[in-house]
C-alpha atoms as a printed R data frame, in Angstrom:
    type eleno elety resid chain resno       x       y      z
1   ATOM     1    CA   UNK     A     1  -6.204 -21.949 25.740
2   ATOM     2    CA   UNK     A     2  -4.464 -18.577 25.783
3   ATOM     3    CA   UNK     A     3  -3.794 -19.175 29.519
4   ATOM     4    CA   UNK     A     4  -0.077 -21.100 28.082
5   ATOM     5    CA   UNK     A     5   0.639 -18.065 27.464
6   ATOM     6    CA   UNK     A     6   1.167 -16.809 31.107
7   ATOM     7    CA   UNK     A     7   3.168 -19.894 32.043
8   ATOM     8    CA   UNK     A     8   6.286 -19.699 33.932
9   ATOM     9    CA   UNK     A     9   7.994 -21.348 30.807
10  ATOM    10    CA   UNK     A    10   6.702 -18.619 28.305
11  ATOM    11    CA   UNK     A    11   6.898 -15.489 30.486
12  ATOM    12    CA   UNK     A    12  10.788 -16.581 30.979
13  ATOM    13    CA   UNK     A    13  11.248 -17.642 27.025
14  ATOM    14    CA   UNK     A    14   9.727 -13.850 26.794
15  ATOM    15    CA   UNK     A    15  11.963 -11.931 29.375
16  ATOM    16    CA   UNK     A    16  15.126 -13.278 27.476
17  ATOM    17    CA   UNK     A    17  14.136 -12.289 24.066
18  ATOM    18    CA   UNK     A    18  12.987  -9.115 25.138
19  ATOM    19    CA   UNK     A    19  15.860  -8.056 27.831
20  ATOM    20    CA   UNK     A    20  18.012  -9.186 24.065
21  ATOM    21    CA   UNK     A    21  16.320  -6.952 22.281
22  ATOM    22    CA   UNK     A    22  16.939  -4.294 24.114
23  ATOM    23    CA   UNK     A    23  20.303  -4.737 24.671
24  ATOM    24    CA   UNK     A    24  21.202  -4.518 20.956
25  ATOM    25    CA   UNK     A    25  20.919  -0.642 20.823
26  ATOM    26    CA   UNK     A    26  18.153   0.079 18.274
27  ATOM    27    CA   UNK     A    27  16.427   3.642 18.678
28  ATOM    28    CA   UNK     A    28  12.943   1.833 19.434
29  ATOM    29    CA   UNK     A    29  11.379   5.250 20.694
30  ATOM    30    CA   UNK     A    30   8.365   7.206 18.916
31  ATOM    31    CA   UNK     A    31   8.465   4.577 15.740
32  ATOM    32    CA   UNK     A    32   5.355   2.933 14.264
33  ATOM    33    CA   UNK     A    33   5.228  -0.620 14.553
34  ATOM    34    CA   UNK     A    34   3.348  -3.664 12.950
35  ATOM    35    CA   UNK     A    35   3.326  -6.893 15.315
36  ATOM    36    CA   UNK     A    36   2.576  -9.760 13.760
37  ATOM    37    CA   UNK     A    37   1.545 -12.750 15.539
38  ATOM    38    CA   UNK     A    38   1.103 -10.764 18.568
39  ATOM    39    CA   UNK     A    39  -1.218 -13.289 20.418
40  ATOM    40    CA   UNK     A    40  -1.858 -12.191 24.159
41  ATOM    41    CA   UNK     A    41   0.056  -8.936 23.588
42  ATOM    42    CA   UNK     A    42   2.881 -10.202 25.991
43  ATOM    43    CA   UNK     A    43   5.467  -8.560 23.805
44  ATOM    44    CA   UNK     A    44   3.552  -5.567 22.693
45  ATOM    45    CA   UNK     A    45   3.897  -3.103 25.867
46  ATOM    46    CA   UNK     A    46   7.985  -3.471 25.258
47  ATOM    47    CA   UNK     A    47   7.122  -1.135 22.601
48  ATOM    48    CA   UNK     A    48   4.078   1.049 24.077
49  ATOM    49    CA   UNK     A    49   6.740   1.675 27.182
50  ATOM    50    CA   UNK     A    50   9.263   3.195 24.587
51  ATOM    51    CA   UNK     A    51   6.214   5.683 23.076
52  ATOM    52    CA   UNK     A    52   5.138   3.447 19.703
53  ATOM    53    CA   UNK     A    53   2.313   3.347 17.983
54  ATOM    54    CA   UNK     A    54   1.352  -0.475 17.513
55  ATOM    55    CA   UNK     A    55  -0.904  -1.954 15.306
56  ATOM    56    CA   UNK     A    56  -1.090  -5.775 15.964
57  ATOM    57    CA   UNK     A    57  -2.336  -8.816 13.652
58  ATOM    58    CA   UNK     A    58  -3.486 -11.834 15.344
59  ATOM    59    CA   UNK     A    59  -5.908 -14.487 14.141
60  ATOM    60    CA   UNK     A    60  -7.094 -16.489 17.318
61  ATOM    61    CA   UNK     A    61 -10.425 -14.896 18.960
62  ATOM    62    CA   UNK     A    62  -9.283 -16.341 22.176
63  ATOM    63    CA   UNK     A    63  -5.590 -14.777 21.727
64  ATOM    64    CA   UNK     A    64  -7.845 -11.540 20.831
65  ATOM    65    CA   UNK     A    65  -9.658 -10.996 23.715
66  ATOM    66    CA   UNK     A    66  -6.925 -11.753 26.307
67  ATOM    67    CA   UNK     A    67  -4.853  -9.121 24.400
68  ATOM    68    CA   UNK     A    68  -7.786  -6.933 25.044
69  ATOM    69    CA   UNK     A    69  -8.309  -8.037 28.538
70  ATOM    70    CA   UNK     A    70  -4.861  -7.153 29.083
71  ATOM    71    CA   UNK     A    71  -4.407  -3.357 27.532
72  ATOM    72    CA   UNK     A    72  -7.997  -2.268 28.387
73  ATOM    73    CA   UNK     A    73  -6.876  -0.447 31.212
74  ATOM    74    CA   UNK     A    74  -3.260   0.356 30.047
75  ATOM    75    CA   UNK     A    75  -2.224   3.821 30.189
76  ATOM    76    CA   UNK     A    76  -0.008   4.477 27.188
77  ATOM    77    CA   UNK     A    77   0.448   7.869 27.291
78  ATOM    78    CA   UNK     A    78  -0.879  11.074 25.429
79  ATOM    79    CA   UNK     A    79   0.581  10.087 21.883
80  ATOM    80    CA   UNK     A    80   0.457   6.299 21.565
81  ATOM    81    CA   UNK     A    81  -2.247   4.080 20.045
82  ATOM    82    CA   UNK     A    82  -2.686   0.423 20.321
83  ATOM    83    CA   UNK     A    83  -4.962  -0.937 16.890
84  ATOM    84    CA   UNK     A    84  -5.551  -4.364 17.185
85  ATOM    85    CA   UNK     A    85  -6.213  -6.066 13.689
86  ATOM    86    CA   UNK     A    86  -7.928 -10.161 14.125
87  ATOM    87    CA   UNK     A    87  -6.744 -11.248 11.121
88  ATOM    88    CA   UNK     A    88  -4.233 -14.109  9.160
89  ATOM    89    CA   UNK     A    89  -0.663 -12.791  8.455
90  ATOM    90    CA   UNK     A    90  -1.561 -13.889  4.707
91  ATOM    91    CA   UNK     A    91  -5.180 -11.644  4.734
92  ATOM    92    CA   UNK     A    92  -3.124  -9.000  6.309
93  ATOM    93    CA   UNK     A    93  -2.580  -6.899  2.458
94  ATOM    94    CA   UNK     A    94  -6.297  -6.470  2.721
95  ATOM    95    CA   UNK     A    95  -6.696  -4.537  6.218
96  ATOM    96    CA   UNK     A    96  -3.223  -3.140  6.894
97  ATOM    97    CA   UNK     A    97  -2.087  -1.170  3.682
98  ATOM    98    CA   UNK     A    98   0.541   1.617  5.314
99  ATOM    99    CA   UNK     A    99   3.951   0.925  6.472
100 ATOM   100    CA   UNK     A   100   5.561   0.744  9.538
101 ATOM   101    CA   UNK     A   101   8.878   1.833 10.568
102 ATOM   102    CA   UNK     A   102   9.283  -1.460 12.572
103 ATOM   103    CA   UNK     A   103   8.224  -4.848 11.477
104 ATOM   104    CA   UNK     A   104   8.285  -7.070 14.472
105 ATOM   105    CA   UNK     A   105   7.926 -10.320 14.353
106 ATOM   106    CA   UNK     A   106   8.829 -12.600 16.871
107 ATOM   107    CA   UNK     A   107   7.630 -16.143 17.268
108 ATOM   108    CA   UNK     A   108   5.773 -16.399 14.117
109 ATOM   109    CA   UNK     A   109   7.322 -17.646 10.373
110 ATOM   110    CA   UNK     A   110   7.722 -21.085 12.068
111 ATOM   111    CA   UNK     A   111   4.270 -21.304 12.467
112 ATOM   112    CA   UNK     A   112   3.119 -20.664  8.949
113 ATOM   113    CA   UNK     A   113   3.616 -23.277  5.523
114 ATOM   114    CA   UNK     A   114   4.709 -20.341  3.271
115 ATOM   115    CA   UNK     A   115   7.615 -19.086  4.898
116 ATOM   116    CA   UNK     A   116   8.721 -17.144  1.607
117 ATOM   117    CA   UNK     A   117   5.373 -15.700  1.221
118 ATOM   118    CA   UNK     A   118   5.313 -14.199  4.894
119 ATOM   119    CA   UNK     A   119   8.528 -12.703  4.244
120 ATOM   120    CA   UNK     A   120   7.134 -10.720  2.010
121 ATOM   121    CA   UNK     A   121   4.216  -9.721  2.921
122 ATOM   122    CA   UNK     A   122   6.421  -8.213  5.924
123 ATOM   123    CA   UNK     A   123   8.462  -6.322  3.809
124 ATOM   124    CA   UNK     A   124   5.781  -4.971  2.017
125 ATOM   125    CA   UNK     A   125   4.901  -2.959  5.045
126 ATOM   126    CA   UNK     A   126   8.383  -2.235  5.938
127 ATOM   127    CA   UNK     A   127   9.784   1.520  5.534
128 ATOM   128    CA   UNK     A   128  12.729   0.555  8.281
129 ATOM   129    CA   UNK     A   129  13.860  -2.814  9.421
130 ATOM   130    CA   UNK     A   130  11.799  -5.990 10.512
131 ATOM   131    CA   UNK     A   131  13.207  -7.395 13.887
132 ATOM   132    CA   UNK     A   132  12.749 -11.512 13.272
133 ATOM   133    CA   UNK     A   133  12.965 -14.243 15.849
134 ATOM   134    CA   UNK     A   134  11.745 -17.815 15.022
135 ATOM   135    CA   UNK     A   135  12.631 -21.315 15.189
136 ATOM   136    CA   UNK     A   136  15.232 -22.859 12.957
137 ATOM   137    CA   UNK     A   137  16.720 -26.412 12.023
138 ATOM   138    CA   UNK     A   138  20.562 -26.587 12.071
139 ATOM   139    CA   UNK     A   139  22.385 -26.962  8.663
140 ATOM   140    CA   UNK     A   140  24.450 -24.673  6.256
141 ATOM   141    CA   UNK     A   141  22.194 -25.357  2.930
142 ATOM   142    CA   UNK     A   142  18.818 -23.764  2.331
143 ATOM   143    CA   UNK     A   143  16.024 -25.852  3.206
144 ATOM   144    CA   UNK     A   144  12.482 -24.751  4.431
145 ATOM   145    CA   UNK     A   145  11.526 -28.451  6.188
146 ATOM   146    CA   UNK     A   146   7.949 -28.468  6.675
147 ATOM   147    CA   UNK     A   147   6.103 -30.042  9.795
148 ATOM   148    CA   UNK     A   148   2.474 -30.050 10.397
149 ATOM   149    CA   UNK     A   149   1.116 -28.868 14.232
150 ATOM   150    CA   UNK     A   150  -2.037 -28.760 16.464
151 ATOM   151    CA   UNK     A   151  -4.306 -26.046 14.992
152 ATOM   152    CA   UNK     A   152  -5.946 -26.573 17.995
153 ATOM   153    CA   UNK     A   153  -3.594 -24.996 20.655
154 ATOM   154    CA   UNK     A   154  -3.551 -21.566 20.749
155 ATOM   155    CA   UNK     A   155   0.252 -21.435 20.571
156 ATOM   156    CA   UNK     A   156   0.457 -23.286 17.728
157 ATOM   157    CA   UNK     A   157   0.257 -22.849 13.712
158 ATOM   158    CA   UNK     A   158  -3.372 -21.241 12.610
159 ATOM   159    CA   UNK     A   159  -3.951 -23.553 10.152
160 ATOM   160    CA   UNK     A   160  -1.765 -26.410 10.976
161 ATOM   161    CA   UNK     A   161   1.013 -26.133  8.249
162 ATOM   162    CA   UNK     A   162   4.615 -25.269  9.706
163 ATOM   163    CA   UNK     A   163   8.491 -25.324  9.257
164 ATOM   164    CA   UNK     A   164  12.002 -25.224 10.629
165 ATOM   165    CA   UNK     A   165  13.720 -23.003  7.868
166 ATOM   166    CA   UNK     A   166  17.570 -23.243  8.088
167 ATOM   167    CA   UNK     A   167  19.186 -19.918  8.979
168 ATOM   168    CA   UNK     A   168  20.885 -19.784  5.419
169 ATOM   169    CA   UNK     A   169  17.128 -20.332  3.924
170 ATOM   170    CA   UNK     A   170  15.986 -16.793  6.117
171 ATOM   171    CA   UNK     A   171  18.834 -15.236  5.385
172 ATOM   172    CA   UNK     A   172  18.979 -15.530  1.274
173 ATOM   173    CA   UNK     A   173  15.169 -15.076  1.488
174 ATOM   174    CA   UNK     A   174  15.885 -11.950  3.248
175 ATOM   175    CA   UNK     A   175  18.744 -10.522  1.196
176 ATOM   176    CA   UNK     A   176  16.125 -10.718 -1.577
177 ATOM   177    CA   UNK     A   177  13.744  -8.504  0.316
178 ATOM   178    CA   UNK     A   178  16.156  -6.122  1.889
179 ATOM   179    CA   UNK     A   179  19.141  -4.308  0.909
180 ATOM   180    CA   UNK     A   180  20.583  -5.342  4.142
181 ATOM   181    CA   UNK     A   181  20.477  -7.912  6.344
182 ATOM   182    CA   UNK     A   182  21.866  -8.862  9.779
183 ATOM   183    CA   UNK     A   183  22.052 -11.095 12.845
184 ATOM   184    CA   UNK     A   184  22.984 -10.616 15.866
185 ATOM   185    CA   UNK     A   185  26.800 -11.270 17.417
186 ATOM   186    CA   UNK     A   186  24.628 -12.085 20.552
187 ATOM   187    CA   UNK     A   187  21.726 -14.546 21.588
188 ATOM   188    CA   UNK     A   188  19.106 -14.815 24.318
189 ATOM   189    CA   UNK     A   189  20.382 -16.026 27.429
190 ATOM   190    CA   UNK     A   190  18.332 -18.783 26.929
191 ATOM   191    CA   UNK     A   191  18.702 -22.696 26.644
192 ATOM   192    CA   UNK     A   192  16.502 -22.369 22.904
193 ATOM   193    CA   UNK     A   193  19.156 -19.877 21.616
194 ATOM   194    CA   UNK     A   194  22.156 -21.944 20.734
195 ATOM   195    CA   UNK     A   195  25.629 -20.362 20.658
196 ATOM   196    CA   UNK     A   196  27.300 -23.089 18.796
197 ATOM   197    CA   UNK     A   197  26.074 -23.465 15.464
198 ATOM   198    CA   UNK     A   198  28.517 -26.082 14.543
199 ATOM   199    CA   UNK     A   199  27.474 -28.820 16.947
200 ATOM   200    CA   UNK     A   200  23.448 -29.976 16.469
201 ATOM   201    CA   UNK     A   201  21.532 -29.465 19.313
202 ATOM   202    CA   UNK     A   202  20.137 -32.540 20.410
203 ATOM   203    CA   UNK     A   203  15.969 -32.042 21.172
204 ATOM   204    CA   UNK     A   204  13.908 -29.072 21.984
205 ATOM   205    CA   UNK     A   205  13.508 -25.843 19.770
206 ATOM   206    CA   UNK     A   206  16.324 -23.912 18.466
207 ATOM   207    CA   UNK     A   207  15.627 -20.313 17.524
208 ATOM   208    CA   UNK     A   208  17.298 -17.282 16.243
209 ATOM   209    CA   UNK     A   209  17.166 -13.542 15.607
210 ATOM   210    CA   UNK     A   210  17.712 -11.701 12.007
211 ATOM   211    CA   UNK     A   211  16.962  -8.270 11.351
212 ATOM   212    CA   UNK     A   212  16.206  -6.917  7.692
213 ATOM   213    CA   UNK     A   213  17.072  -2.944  6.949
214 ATOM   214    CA   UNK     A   214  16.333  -0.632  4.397
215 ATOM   215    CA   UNK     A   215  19.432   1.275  5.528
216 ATOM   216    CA   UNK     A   216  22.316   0.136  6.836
217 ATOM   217    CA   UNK     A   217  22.534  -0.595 10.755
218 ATOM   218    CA   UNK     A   218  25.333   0.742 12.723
219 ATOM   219    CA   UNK     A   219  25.550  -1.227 15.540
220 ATOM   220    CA   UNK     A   220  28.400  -3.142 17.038
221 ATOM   221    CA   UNK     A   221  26.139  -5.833 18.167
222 ATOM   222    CA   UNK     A   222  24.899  -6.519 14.327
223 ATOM   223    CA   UNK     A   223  26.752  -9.147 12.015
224 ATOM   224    CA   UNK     A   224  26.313  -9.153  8.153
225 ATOM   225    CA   UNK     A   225  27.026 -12.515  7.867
226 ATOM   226    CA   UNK     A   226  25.964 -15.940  9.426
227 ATOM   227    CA   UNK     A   227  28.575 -16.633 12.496
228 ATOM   228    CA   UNK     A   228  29.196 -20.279 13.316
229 ATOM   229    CA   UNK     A   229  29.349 -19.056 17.083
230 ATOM   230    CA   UNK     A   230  27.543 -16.163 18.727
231 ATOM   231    CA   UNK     A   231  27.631 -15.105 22.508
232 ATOM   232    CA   UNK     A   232  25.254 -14.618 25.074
233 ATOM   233    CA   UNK     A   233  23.390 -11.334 26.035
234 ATOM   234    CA   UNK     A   234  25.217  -9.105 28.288
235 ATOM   235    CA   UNK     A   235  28.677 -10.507 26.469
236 ATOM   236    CA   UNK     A   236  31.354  -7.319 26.995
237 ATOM   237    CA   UNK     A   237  34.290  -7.385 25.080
């Protein structure tokens, strides 16, 4: 089942995050980093390329070994380690106790039923900002609207239980956790990444990127507030 991972649909979905990412102009180099929800590791080597040390959380034996499969012959240089953890984002207090200065989590809260609780747990092991990206509903009040998905599919919810948080629900829930809290003036260049947060998106996924700090961000790219309208990657003004 991991194999949907290396589809032409998800290695594209994953080039656009990732080129977004690194466009915003966080120092990503040298930092120690918890993934959760890492799956088949296709995001991981964005930060073993920039010198991190990774540990990684995923649940799915099948996920597991594929990630395996894919860094056993990875070179990652003289200083970096790669720990992979098989574990439940929610048994995570009990095997990962340190913290990280990057919390990355991309892809994930919309697959759990405790949204609020997953929060937490990341900022738990947070010492300097958690990078989020996950599907959303459209709407200006806070509302976590549970769905329920197919356990079964590797790319799905672990145990089954899911939601579409609004973006004001992540972002409250966030300025709880974190002294400060951000999105992005930009999205992904992609068709899931709406720019017009005003008009509903009619079918398909809608996703978008927050970031929560223990220090205030610098960046020109970074927004304190929730825009109605972002732009795309690459914007210049």
């Amino acid at each position: 089942m991991s194999e949907s991972f290396r589809a032409p649909y998800y290695m594209r979905h994953n080039a656009r995050r990732l080129e977004h990412l690194a466009s915003l102009g966080f120092d990503l180099f040298g930092k120690s980093v918890l993934e959760v929800g890492a799956g088949v590791g296709d995001l991981t080597s964005f930060f073993i390329d920039r010198g991190c040390t990774v540990t990684a959380i995923e649940p799915r034996p099948e996920n597991v070994q594929a990630f395996q499969e894919t860094f056993r012959d990875y070179y990652y240089g003289p200083s970096v380690t790669v720990r992979l953890i098989t574990c439940d984002v929610e048994a995570m207090p009990l095997l990962v106790r340190e913290e990280f200065d990057i919390v990355f989590c991309y892809g994930l809260l919309y697959h759990t039923s405790d949204p609020g609780r997953v929060l937490t747990l990341l900022a738990e092991r947070c010492s300097g900002f958690l990078l989020l990206e996950t599907c959303v509903s459209f709407g200006d009040g806070e509302a976590v609207n549970p769905v329920e998905e197919d356990a079964v599919q590797s790319t799905q919810s672990f145990h089954g239980g899911a939601c579409r948080p609004s973006r004001p629900w992540i972002f409250n829930r966030l300025r709880e956790l974190f002294p400060f809290v951000y999105v992005p003036l930009t999205q992904p260049t992609h068709e899931e990444f709406p720019l017009d947060w005003t008009t509903r998106a009619s079918g398909g996924l809608t996703r978008a990127v927050f970031i929560g700090s223990r220090r205030p961000l610098d960046q020109p790219l970074l927004l304190d507030h929730l825009p109605d309208r972002q732009l795309p990657a690459g914007w210049s003004g």
